[in-house]
N, CA, C and O of each residue as an XYZ file, in Angstrom:
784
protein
N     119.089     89.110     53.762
C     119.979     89.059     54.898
C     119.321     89.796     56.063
O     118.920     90.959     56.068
N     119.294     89.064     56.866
C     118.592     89.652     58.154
C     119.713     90.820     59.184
O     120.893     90.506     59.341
N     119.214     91.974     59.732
C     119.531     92.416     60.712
C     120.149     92.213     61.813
O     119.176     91.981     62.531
N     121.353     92.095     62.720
C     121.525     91.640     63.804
C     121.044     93.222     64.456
O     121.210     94.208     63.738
N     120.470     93.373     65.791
C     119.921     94.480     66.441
C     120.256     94.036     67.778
O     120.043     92.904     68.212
N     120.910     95.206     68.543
C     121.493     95.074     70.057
C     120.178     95.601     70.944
O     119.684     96.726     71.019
N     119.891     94.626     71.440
C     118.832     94.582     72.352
C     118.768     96.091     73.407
O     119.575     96.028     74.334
N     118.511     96.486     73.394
C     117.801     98.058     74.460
C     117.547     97.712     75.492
O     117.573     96.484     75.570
N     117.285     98.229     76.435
C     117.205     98.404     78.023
C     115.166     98.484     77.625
O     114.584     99.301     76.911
N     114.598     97.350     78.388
C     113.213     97.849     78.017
C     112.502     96.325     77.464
O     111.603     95.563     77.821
N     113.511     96.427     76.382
C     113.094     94.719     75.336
C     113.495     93.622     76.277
O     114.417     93.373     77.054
N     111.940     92.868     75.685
C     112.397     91.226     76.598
C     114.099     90.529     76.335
O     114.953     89.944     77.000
N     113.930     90.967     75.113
C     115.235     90.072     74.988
C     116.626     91.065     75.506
O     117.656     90.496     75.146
N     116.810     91.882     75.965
C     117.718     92.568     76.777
C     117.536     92.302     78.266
O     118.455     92.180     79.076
N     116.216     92.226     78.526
C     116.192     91.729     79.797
C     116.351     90.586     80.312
O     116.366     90.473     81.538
N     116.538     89.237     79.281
C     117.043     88.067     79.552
C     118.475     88.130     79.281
O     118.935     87.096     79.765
N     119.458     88.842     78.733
C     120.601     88.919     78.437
C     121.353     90.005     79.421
O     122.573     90.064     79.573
N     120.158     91.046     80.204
C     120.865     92.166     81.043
C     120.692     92.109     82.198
O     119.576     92.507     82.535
N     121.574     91.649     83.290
C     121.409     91.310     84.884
C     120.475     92.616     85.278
O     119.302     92.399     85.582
N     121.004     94.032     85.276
C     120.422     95.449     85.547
C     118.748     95.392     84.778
O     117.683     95.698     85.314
N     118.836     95.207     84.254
C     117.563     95.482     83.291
C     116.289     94.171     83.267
O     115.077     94.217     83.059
N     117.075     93.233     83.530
C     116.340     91.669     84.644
C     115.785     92.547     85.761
O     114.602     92.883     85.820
N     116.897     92.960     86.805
C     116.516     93.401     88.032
C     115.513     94.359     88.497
O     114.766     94.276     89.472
N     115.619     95.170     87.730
C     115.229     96.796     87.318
C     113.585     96.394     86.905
O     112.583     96.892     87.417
N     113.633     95.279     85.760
C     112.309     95.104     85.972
C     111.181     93.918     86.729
O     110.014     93.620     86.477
N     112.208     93.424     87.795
C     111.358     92.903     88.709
C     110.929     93.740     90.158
O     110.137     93.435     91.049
N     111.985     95.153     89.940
C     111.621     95.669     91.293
C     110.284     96.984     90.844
O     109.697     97.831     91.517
N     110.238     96.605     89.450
C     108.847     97.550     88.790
C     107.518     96.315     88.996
O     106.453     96.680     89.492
N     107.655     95.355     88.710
C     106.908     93.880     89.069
C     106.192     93.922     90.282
O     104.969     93.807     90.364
N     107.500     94.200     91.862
C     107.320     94.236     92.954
C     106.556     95.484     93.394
O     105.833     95.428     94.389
N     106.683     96.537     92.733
C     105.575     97.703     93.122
C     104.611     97.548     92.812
O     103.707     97.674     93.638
N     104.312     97.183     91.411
C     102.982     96.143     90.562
C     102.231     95.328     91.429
O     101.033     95.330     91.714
N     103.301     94.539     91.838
C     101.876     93.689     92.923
C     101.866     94.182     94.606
O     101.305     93.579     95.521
N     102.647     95.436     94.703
C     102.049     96.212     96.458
C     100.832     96.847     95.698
O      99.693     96.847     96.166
N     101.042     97.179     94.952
C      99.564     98.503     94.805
C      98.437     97.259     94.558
O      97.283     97.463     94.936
N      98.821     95.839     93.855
C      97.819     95.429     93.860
C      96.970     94.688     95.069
O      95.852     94.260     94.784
N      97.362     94.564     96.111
C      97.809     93.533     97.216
C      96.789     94.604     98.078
O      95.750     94.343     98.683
N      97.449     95.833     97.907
C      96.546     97.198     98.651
C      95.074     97.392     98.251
O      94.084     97.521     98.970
N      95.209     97.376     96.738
C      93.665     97.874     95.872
C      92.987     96.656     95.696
O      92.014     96.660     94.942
N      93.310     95.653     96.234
C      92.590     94.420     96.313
C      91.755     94.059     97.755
O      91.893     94.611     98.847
N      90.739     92.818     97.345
C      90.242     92.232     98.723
C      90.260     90.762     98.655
O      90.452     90.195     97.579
N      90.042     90.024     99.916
C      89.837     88.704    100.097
C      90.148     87.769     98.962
O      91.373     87.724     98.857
N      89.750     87.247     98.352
C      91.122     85.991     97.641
C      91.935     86.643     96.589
O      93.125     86.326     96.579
N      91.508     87.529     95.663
C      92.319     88.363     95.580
C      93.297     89.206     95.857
O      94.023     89.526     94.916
N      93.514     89.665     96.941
C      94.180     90.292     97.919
C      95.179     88.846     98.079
O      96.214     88.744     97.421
N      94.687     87.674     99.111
C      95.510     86.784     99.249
C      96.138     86.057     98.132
O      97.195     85.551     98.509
N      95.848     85.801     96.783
C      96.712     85.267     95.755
C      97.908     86.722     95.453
O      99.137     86.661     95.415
N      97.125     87.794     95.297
C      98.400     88.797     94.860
C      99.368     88.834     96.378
O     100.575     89.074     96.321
N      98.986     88.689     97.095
C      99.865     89.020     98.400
C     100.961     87.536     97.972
O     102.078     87.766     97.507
N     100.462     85.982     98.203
C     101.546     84.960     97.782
C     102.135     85.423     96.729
O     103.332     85.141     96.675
N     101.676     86.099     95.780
C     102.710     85.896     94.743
C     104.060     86.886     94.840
O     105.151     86.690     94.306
N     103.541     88.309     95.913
C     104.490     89.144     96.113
C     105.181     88.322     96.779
O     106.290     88.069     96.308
N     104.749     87.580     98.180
C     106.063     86.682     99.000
C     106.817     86.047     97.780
O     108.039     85.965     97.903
N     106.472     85.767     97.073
C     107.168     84.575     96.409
C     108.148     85.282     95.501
O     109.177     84.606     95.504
N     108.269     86.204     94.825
C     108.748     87.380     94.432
C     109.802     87.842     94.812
O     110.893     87.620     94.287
N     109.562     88.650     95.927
C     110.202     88.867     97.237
C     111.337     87.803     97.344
O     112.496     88.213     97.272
N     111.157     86.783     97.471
C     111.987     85.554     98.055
C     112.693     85.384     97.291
O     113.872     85.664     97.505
N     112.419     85.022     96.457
C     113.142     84.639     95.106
C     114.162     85.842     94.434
O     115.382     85.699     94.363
N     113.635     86.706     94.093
C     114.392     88.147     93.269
C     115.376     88.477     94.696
O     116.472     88.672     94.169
N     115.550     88.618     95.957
C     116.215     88.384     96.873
C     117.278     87.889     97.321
O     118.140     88.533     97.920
N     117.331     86.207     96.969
C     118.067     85.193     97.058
C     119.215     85.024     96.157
O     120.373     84.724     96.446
N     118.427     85.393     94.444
C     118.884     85.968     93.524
C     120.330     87.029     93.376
O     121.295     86.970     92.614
N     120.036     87.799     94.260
C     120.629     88.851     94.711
C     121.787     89.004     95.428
O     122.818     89.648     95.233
N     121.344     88.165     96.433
C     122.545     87.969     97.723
C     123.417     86.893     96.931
O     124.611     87.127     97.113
N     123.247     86.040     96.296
C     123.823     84.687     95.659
C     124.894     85.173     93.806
O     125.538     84.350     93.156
N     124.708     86.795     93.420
C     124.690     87.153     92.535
C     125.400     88.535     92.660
O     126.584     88.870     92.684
N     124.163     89.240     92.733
C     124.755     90.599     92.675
C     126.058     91.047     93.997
O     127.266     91.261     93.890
N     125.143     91.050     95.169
C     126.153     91.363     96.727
C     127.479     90.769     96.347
O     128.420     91.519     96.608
N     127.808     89.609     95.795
C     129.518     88.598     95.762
C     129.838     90.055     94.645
O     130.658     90.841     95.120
N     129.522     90.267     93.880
C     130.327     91.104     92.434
C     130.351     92.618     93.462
O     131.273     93.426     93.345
N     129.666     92.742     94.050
C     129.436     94.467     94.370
C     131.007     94.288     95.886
O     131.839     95.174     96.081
N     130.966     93.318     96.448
C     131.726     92.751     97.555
C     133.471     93.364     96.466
O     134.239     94.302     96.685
N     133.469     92.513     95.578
C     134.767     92.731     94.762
C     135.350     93.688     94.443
O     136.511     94.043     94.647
N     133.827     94.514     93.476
C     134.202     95.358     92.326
C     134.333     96.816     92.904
O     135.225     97.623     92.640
N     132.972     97.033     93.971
C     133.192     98.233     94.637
C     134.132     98.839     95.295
O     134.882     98.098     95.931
N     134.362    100.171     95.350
C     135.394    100.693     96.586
C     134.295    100.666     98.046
O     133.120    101.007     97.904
N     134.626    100.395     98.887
C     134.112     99.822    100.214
C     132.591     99.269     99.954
O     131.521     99.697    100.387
N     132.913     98.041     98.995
C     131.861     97.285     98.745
C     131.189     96.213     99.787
O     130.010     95.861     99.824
N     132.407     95.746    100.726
C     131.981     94.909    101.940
C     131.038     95.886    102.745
O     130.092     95.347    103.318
N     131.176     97.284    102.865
C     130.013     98.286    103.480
C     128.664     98.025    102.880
O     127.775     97.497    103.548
N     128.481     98.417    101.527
C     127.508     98.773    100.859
C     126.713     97.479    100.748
O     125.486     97.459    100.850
N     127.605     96.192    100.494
C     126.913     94.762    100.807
C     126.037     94.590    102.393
O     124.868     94.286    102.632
N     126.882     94.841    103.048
C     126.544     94.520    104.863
C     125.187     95.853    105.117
O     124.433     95.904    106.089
N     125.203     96.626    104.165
C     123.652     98.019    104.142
C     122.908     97.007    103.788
O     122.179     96.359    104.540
N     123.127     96.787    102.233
C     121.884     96.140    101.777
C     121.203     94.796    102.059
O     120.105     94.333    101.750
N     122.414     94.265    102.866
C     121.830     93.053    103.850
C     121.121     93.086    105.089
O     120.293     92.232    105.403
N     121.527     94.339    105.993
C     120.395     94.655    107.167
C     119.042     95.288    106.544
O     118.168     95.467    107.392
N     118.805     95.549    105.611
C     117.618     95.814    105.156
C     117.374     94.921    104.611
O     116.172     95.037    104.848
N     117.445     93.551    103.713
C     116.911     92.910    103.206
C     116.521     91.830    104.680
O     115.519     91.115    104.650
N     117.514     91.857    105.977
C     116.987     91.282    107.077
C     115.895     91.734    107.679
O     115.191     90.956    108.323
N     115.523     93.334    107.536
C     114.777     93.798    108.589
C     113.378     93.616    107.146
O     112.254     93.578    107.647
N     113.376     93.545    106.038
C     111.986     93.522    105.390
C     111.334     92.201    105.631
O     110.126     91.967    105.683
N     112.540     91.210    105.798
C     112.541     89.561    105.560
C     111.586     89.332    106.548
O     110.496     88.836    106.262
N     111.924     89.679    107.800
C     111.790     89.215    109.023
C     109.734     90.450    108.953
O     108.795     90.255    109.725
N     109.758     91.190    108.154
C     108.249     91.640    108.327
C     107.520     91.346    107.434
O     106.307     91.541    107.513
N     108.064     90.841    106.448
C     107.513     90.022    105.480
C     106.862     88.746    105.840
O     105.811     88.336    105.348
N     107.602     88.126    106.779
C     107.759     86.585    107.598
C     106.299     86.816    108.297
O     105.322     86.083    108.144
N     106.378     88.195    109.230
C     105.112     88.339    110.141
C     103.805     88.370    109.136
O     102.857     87.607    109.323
N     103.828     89.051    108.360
C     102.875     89.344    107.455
C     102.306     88.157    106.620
O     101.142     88.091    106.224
N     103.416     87.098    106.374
C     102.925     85.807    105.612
C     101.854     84.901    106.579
O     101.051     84.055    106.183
N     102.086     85.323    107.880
C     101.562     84.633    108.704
C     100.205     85.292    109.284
O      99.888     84.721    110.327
N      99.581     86.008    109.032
C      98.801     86.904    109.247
C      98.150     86.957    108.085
O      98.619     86.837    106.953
N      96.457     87.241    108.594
C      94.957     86.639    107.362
C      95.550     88.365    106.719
O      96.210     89.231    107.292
N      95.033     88.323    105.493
C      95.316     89.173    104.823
C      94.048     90.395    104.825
O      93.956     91.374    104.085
N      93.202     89.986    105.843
C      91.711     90.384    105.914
C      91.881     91.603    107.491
O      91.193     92.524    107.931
N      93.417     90.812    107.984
C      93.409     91.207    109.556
C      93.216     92.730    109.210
O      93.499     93.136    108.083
N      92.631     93.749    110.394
C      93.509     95.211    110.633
C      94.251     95.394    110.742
O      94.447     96.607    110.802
N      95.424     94.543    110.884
C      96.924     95.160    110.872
C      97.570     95.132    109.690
O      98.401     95.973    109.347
N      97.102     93.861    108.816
C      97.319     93.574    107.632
C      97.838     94.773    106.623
O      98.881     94.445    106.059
N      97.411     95.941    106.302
C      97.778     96.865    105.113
C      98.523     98.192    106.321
O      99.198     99.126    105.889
N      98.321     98.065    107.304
C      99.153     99.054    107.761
C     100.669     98.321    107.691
O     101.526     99.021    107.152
N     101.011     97.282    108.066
C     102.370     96.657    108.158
C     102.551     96.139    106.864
O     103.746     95.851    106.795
N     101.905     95.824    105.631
C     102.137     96.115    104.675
C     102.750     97.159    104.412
O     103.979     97.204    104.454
N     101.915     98.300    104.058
C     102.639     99.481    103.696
C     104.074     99.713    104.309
O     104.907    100.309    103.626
N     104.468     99.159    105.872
C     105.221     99.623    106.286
C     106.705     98.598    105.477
O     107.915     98.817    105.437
N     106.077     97.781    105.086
C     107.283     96.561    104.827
C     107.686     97.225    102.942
O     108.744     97.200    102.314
N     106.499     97.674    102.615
C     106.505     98.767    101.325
C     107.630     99.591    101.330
O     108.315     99.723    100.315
N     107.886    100.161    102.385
C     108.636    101.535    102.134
C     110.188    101.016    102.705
O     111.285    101.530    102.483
N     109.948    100.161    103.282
C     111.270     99.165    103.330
C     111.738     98.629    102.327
O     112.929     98.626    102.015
N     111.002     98.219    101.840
C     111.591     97.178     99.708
C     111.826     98.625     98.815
O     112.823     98.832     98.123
N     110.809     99.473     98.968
C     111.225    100.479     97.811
C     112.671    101.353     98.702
O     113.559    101.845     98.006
N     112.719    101.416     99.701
C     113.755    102.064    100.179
C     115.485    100.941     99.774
O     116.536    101.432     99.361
N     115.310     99.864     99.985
C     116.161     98.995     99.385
C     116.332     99.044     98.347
O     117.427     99.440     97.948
N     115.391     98.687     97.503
C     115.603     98.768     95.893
C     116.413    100.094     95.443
O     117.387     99.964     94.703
N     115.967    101.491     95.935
C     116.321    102.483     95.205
C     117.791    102.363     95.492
O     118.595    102.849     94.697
N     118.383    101.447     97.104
C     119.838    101.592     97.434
C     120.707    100.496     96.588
O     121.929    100.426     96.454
N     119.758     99.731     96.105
C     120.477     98.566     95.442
C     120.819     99.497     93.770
O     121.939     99.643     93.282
N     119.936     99.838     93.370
C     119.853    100.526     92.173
C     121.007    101.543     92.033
O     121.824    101.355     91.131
N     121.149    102.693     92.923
C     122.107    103.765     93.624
C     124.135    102.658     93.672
O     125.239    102.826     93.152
N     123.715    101.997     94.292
C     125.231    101.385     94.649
C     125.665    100.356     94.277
O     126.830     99.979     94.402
N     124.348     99.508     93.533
C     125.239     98.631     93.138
C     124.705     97.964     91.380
O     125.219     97.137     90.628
N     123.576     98.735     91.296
C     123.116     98.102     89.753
C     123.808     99.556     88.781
O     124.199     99.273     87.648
N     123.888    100.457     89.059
C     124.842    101.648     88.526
C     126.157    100.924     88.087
O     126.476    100.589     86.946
N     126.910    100.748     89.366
C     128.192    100.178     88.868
C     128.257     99.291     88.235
O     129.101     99.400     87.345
N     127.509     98.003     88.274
C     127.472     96.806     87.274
C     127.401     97.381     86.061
O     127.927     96.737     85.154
N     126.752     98.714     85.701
C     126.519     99.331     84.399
C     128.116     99.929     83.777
O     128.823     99.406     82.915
N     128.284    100.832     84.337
C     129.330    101.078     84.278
C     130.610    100.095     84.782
O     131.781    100.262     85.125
N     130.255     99.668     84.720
C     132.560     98.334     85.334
C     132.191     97.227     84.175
O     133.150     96.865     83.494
N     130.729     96.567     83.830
C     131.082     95.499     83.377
C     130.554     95.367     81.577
O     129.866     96.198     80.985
N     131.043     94.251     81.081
C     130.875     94.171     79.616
C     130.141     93.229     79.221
O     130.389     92.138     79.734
N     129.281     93.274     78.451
C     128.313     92.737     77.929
C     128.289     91.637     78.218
O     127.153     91.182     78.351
N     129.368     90.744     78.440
C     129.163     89.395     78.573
C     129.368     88.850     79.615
O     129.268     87.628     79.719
N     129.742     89.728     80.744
C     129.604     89.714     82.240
C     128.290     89.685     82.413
O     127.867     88.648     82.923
N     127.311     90.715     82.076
C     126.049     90.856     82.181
C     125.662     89.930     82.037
O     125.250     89.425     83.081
N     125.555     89.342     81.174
C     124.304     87.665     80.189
C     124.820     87.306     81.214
O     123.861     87.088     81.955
N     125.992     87.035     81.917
C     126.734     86.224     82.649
C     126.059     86.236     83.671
O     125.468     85.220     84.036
N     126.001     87.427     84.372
C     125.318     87.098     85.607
C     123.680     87.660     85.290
O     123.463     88.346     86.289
N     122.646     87.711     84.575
C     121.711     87.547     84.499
C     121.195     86.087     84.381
O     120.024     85.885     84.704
N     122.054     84.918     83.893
C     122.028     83.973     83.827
C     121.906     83.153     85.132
O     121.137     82.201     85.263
N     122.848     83.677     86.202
C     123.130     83.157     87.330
C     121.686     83.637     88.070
O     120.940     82.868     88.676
N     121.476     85.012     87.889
C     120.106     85.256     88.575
C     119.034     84.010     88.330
O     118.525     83.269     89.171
N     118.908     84.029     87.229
C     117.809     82.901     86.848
C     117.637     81.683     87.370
O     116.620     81.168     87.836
N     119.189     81.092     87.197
C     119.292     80.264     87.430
C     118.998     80.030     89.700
O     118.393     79.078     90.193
N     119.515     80.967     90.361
C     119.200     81.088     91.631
C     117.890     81.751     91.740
O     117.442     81.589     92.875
N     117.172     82.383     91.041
C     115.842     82.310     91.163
C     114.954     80.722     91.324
O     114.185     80.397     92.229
N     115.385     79.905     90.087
C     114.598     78.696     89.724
C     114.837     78.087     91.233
O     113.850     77.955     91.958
N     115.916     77.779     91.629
C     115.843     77.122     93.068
C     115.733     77.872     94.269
O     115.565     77.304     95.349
N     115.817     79.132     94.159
C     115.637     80.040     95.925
C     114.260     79.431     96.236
O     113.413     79.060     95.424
N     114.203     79.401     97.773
C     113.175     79.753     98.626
C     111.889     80.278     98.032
O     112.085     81.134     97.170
N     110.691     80.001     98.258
C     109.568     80.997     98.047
C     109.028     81.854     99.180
O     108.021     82.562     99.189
N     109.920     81.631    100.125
C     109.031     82.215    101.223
C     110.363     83.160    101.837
O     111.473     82.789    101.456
N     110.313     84.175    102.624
C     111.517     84.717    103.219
C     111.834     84.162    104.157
O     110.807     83.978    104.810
N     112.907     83.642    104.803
C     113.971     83.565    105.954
C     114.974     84.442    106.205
O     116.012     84.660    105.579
N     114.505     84.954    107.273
C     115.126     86.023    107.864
C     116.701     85.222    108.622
O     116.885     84.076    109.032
N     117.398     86.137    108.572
C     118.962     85.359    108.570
C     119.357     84.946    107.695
O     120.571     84.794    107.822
N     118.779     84.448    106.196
C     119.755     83.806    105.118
C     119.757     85.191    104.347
O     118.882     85.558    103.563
N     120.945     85.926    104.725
C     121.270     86.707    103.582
C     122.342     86.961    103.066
O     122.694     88.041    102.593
N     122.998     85.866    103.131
C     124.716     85.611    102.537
C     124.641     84.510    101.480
O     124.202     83.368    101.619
N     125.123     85.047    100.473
C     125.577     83.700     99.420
C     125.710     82.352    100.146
O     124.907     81.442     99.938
N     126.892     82.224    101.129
C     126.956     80.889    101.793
C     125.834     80.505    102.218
O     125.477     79.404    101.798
N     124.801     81.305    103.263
C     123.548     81.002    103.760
C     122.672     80.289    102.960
O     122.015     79.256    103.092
N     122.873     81.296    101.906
C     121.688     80.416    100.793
C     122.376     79.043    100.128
O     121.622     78.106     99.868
N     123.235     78.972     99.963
C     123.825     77.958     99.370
C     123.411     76.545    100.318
O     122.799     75.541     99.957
N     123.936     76.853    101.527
C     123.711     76.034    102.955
C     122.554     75.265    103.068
O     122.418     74.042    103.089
N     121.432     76.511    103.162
C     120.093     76.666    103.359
C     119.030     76.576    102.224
O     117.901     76.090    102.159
N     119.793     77.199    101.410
C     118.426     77.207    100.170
C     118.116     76.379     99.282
O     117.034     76.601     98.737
N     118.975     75.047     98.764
C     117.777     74.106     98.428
C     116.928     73.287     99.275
O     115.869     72.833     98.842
N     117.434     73.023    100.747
C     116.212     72.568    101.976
C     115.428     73.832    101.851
O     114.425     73.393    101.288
N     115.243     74.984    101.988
C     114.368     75.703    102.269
C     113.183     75.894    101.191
O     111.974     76.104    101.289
N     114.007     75.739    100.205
C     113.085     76.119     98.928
C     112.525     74.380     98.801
O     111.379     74.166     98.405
N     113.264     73.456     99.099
C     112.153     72.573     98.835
C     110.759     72.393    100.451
O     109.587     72.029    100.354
N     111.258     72.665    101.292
C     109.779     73.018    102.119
C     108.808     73.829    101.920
O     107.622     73.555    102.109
N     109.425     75.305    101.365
C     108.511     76.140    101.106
C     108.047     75.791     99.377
O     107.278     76.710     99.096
N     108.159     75.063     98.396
C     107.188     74.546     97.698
C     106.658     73.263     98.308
O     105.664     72.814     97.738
N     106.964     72.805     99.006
C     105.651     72.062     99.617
C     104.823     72.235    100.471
O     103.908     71.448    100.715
N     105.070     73.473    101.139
C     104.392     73.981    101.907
C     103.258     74.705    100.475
O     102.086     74.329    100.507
N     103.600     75.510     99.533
C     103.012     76.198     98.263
C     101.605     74.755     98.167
O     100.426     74.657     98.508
N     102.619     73.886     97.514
C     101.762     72.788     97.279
C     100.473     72.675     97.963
O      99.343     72.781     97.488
N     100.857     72.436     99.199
C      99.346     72.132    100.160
C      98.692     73.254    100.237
O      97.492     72.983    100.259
N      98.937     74.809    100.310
C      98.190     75.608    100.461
C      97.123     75.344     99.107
O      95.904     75.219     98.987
N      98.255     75.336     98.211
C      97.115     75.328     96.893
C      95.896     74.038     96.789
O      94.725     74.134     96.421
N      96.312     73.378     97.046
C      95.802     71.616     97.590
C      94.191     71.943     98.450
O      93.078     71.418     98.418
N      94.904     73.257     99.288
C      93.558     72.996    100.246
C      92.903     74.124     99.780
O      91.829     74.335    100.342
N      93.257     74.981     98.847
C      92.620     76.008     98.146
C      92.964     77.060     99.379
O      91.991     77.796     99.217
N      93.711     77.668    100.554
C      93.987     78.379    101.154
C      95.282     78.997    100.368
O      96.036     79.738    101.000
N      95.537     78.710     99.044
C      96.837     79.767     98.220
C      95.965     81.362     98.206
O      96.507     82.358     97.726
């Protein structure tokens, strides 16, 4: 007779079943590829840099479409703490945007990096603080799978690229399967012309 064993904070299989512990370890992912993006050069540098946009975009979209609607509900002045973590996910979006557009070789390149750095880790730690805490504490196991599920599932179709202004559930809903299907075809041709 086999074991049933409750998955831990850490294990893959908790992290496909735990929205917090999904999240938690894509914003360890997202530091993973700044340091690499930094300690890197030329096509290197530019494949780890797409894959952070793409990252970025996605774990994001995820977010606003997922977590922000439950934190909107569940929190005491959760419409605040939503409308925080949305002017910062606008103001990284929108330097993220500059930065996608810019050779990864430029001089400005790792200074406005870094600066868009301390913007995501400054978000993350507020998302973590106000609103992946409480999901821990308010909800039950099967809320979690529940909405780790939904993450996934709005990962598979978000955007790969940031748009600055879509940071409302409706927005993305509106916006994000046109967007996400330009920006994989935009993916497409970069890779096509070997400029990924």
């Amino acid at each position: 007779m086999s074991e049933t064993r409750t998955p831990q904070a850490g294990d893959d299989q908790a992290q496909d079943i735990d929205v917090v512990a999904l999240l938690m370890r894509q914003h360890g992912d997202i530091r993973n590829l700044f340091d690499e993006v930094e300690q890197s050069g030329g096509e290197e540098r530019r494949d780890a840099f797409h894959r952070l946009v793409r990252l970025l975009a996605v774990h994001e979209t995820a977010e606003e479409e997922v977590v922000h609607p439950f934190a909107r509900r569940m929190l005491a002045g959760g419409e605040q703490v939503v409308a925080d973590r949305l002017a910062e996910e606008r103001a990284a979006k929108e330097t993220l945007a500059a930065l996608d557009e810019m050779d990864t070789e430029d001089p400005d390149f790792l200074p406005r990096l870094r600066e868009l750095r301390t913007k995501v880790q400054e978000h993350a730690r507020a998302e973590e603080r106000y609103e992946f805490a409480h999901i821990r504490r308010s909800t039950d196991v099967t809320n979690v799978a529940a909405m780790a599920k939904a993450v996934k599932a709005a990962e598979a179709v978000a955007p790969t690229r940031p748009h600055p202004g879509v940071e409302s559930a409706a927005a993305n809903v509106a916006l994000g399967p046109v967007a996400a299907l330009m920006d994989r075809t935009k993916d497409a041709v970069r890779k096509a012309m070997g400029t990924d």
